[in-house]
Every structure is written in C-alpha cells, then in structure tokens.
C-alpha positions, 0 to 999 in steps of 0.5 A: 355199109351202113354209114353209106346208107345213112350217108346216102340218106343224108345228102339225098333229095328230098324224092329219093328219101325214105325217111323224114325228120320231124322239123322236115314234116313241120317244113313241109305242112308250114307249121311249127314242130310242136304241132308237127310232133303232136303229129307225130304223137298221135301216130298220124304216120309210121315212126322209128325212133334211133336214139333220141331222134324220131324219123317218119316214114315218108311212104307213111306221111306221103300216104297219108298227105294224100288221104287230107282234104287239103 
C-alpha cells in the first residue's frame, strides 16, 4: 500500500502533491537549492526528513508563499 502511495505521489502533478522536494521549491521561487535549503533551515515550512531526502510540506510553503510580500 504504501509503495502506491509513494507512486501516486511521484507521478502526481504538481496541484495534487502533498509534498515538495527541496530543488522543486528552488524551481518554484527561481532561486538556487542552496538559498532553497537555507530555507529550509531556517524552518520557513514544515519539513520530514526520510532517510537523507528532506520533503516540505506543500500546505506549509503554500501558506507560507501566500504570507510574502511578493
């Protein structure tokens, strides 16, 4: 069950995911993954870490997208 989730996940797109890898929030902001990570450090959003990867929160960054002054 599980390995369908994460497949599901994997092929979804982007609207439907639940989470984001850190280089698709440096995509997403136009920026480069070390000022994405620095983001991340920071603990501008909601993170989980499996492993060694680091996933975000898309509900998280969305929100918090949403609080910039853009």
């Amino acid at each position: 069950m599980q390995q369908i989730i994460a497949d599901r996940n994997r092929n979804a797109p982007a609207a439907s995911k639940r989470t984001y890898k850190v280089e698709e929030i440096a995509n997403i902001l136009d920026i480069g993954r070390s000022s994405a990570y620095h983001l991340v450090r920071q603990g501008s959003f909601k993170t989980v870490r499996i492993g060694t990867s680091i996933r975000v929160s898309k509900k998280s960054f969305d929100d918090w997208l949403d609080r910039q002054n853009l």
